[in-house]
Backbone as a printed PyTorch tensor [residue, N CA C, xyz], in Angstrom:
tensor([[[-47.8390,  49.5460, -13.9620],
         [-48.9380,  49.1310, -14.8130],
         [-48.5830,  47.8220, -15.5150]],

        [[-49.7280,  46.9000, -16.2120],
         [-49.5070,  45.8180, -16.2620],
         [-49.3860,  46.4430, -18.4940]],

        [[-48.2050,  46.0190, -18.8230],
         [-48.2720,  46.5970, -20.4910],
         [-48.2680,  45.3760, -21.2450]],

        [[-48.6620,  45.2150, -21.8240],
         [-48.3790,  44.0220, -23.5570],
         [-47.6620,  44.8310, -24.4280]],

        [[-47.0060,  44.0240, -24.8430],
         [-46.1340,  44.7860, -25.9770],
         [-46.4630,  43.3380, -27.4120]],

        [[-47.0070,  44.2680, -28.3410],
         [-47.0920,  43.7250, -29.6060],
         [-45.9060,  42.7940, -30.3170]],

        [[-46.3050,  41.9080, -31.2540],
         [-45.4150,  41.3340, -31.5180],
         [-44.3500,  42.0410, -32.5260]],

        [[-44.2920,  42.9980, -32.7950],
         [-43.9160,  43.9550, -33.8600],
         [-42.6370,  44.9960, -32.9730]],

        [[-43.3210,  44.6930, -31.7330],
         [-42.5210,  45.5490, -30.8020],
         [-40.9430,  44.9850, -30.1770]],

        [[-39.7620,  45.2710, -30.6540],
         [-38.9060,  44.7550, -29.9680],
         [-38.6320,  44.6900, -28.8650]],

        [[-37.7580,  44.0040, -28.5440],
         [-38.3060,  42.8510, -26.9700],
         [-36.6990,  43.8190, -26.0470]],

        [[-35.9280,  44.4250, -26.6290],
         [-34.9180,  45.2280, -25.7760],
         [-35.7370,  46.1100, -25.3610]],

        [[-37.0150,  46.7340, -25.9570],
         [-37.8780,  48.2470, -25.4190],
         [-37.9300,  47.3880, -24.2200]],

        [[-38.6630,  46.3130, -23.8300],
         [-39.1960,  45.8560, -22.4730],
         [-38.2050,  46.2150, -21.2100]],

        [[-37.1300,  45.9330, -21.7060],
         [-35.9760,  46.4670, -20.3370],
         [-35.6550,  47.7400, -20.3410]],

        [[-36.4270,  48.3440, -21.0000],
         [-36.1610,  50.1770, -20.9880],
         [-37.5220,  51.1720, -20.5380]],

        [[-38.4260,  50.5790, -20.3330],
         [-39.6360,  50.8280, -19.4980],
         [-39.9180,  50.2340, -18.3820]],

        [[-39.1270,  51.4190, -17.3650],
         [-39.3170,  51.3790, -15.6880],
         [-39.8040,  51.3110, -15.1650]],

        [[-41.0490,  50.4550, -14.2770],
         [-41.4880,  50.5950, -13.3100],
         [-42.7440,  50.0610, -13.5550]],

        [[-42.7990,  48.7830, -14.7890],
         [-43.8440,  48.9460, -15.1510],
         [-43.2540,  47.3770, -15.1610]],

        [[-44.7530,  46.3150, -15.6380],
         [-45.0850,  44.8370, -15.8250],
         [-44.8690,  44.6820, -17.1570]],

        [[-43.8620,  44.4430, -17.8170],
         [-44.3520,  44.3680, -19.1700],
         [-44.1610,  43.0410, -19.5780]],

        [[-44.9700,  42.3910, -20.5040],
         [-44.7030,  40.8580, -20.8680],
         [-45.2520,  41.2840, -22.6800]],

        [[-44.7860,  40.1550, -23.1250],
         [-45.1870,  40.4460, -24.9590],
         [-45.8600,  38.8410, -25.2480]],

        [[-46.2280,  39.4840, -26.3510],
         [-47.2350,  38.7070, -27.2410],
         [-46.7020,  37.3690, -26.9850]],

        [[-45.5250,  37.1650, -27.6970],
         [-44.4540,  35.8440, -27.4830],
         [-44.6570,  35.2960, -26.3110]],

        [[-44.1500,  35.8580, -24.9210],
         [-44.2990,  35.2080, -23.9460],
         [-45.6540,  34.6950, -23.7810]],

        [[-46.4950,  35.4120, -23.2140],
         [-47.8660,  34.7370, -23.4490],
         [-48.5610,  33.8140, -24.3380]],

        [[-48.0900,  33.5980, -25.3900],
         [-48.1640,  32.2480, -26.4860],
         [-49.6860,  33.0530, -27.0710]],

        [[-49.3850,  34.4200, -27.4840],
         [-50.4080,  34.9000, -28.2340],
         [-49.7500,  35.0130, -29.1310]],

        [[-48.3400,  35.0450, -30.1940],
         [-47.9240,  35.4120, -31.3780],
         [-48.7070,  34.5640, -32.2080]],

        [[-49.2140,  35.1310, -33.7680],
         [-50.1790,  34.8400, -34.9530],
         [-51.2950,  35.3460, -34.6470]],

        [[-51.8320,  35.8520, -32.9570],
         [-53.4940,  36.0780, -33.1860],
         [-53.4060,  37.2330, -33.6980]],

        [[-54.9650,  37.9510, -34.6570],
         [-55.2360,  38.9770, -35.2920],
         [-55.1750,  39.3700, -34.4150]],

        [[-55.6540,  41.0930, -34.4310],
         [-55.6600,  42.1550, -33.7990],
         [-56.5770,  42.1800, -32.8620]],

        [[-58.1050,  41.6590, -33.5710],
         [-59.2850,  41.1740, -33.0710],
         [-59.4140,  40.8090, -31.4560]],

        [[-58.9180,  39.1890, -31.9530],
         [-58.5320,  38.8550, -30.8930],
         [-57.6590,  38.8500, -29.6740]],

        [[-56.4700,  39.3200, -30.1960],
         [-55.3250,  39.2240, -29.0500],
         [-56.0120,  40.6720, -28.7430]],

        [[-56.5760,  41.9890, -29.0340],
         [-56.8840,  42.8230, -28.1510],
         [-57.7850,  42.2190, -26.8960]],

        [[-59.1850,  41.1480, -27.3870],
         [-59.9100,  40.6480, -26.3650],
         [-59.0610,  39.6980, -25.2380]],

        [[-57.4470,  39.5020, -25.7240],
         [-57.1160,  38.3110, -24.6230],
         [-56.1850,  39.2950, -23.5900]],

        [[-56.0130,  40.5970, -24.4980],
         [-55.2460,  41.3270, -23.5390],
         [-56.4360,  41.7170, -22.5550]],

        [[-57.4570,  42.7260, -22.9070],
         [-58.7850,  42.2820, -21.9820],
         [-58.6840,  41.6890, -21.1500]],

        [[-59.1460,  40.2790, -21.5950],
         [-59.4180,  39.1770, -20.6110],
         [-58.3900,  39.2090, -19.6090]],

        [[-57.3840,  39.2890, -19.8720],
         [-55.8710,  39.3950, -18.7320],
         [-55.5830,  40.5270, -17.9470]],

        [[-56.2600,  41.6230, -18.5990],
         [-56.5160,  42.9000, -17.3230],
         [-55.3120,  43.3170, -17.5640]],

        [[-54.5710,  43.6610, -19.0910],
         [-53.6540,  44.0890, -19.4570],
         [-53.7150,  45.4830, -19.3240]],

        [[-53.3890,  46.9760, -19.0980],
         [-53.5060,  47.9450, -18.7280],
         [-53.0210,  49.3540, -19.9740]],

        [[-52.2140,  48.5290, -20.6060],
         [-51.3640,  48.8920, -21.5630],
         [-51.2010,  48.2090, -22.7800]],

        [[-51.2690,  48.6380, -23.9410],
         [-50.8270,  47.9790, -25.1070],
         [-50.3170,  48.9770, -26.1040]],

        [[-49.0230,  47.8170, -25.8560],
         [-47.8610,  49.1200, -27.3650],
         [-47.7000,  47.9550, -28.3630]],

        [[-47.7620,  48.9130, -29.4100],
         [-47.6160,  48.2650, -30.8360],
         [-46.7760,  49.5390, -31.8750]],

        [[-46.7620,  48.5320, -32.8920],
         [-46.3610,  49.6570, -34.1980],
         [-46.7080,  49.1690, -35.3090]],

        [[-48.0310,  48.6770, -34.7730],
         [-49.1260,  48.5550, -36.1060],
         [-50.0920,  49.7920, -36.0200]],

        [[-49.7630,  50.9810, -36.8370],
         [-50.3370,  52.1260, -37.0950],
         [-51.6590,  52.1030, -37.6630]],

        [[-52.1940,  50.6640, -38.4720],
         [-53.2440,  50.6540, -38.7370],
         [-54.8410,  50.1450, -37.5480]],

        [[-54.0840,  49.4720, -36.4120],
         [-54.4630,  48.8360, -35.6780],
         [-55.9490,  50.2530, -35.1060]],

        [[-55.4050,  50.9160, -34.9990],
         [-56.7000,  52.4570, -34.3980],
         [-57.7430,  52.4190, -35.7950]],

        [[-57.1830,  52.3800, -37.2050],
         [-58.7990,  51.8550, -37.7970],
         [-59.0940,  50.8830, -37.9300]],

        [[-58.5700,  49.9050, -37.6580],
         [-59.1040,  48.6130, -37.7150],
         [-59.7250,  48.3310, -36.8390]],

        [[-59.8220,  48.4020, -35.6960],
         [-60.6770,  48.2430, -34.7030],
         [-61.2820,  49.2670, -33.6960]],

        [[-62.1210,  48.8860, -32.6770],
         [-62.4470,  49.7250, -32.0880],
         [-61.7960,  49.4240, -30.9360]],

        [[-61.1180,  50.6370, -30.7150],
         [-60.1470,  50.5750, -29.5750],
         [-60.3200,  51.7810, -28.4840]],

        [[-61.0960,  52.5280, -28.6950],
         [-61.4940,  53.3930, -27.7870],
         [-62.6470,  52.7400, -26.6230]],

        [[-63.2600,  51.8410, -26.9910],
         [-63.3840,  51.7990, -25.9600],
         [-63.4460,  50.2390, -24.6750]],

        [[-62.1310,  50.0290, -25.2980],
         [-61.2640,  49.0540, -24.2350],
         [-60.6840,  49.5250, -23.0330]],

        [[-60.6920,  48.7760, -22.3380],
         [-60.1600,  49.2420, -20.5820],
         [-58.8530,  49.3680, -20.5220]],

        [[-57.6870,  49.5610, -21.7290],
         [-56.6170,  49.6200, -21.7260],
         [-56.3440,  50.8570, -22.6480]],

        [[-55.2760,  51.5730, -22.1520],
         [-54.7370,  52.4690, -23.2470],
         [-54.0300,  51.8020, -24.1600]],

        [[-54.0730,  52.3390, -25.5130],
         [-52.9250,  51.9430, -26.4330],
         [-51.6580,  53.1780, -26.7660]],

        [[-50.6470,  52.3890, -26.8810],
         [-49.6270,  53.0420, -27.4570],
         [-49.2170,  52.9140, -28.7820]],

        [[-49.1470,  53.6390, -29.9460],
         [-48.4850,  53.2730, -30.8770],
         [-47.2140,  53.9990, -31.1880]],

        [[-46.2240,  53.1840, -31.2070],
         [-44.5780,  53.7480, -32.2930],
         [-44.7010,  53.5160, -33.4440]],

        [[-44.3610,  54.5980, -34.1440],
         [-44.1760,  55.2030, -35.4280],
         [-42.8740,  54.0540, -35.9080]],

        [[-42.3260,  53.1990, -35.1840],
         [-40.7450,  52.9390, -35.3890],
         [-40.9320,  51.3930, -35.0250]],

        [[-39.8980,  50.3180, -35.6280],
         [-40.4130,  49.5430, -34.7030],
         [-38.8160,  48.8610, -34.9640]],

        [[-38.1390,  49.6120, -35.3470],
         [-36.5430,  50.0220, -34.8410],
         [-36.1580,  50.3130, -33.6080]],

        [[-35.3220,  48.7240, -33.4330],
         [-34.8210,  49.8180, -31.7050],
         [-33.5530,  50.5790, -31.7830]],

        [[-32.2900,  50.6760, -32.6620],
         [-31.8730,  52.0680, -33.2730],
         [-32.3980,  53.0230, -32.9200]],

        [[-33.4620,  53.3600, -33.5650],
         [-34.5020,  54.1550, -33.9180],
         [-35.5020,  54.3820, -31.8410]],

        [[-35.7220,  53.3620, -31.5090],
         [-36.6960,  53.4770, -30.8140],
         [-35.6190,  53.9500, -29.4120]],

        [[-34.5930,  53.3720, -28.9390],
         [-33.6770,  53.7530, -28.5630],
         [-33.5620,  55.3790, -27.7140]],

        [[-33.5820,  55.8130, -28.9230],
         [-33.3400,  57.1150, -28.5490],
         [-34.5710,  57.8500, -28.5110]],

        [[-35.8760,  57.6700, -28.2630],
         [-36.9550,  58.0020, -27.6050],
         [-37.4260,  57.3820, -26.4820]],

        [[-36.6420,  56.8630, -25.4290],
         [-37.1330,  55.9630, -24.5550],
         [-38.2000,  56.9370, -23.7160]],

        [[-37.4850,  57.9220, -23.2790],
         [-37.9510,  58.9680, -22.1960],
         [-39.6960,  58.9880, -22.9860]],

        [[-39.5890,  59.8720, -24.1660],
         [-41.2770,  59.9720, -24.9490],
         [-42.4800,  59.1880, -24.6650]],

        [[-41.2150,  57.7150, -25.3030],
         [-42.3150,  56.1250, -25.2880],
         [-42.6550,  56.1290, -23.6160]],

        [[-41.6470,  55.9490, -22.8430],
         [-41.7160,  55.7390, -21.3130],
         [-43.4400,  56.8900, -20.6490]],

        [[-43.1840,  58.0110, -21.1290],
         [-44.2990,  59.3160, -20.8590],
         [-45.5520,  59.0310, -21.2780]],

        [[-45.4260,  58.1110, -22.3280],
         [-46.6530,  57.9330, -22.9150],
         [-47.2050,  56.4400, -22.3990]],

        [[-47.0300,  55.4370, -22.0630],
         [-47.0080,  54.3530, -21.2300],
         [-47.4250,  54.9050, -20.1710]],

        [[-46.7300,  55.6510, -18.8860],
         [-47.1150,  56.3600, -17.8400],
         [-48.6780,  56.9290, -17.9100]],

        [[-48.7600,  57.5480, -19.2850],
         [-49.7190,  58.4950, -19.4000],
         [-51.2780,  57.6790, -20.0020]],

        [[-51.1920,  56.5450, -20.3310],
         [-51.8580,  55.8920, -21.0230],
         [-53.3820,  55.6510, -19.9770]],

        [[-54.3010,  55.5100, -20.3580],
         [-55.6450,  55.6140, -19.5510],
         [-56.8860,  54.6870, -20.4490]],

        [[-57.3340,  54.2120, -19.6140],
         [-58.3260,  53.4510, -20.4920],
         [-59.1780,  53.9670, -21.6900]],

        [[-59.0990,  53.1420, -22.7820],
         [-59.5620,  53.5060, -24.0880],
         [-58.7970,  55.0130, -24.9250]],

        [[-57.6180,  55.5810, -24.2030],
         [-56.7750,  56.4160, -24.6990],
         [-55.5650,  55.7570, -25.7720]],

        [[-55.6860,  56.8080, -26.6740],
         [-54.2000,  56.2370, -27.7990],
         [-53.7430,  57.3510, -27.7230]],

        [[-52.1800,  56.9260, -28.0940],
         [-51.3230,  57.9580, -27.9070],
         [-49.9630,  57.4250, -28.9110]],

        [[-50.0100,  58.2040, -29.5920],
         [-49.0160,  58.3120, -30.8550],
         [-47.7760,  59.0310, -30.4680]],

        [[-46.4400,  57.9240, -30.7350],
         [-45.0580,  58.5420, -30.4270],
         [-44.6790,  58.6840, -31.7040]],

        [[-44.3440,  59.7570, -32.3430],
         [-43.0150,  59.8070, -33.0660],
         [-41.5550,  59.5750, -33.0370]],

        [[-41.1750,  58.5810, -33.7180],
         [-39.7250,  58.0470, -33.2220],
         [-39.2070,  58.6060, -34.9210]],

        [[-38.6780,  59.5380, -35.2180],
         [-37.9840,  59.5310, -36.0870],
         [-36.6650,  60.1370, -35.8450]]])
């Protein structure tokens, strides 16, 4: 699957999710856009996936019904995130258009 990873999201998770496209905010020269927008450019790019660990991001917008699943971590520690790879990894896998799916990393 093709994933975005938020700018919030550390950039070691990317080499710990197998089998998947992942590129981040940074690379793409989207770091500073709101939520707003960088959701419409992930859109526009036919992004498939989007992880973040902006927990507010599900009321702030309407995200149900985008053609991408979202992921959110509770953590945005990779310490911390580390040792949930397998969870985060299940939930990425599992992700479906306009689906969110909340990891607990504590």
């Amino acid at each position: 699957m093709k994933v975005l990873f938020d700018e919030d999201v550390p950039h070691k998770l990317r080499l710990n999710v197998a089998g998947h496209d992942v590129s981040t905010t940074a690379y793409m020269g989207w770091s500073g856009l709101k939520n707003g927008e960088l959701l419409r450019m992930a859109e526009a790019s036919a992004f498939e996936v989007f992880v973040t660990c902006d927990k507010r991001l599900t009321r702030q917008q309407n995200v149900n019904k985008r053609p991408f699943g979202i992921v959110v971590l509770s953590s945005q520690y990779w310490p911390i995130l580390r040792l949930h790879l397998e969870e985060i990894t299940k939930a990425v896998d599992a992700a479906r258009p306009g689906s969110i799916r909340m990891v607990e990393c504590v």
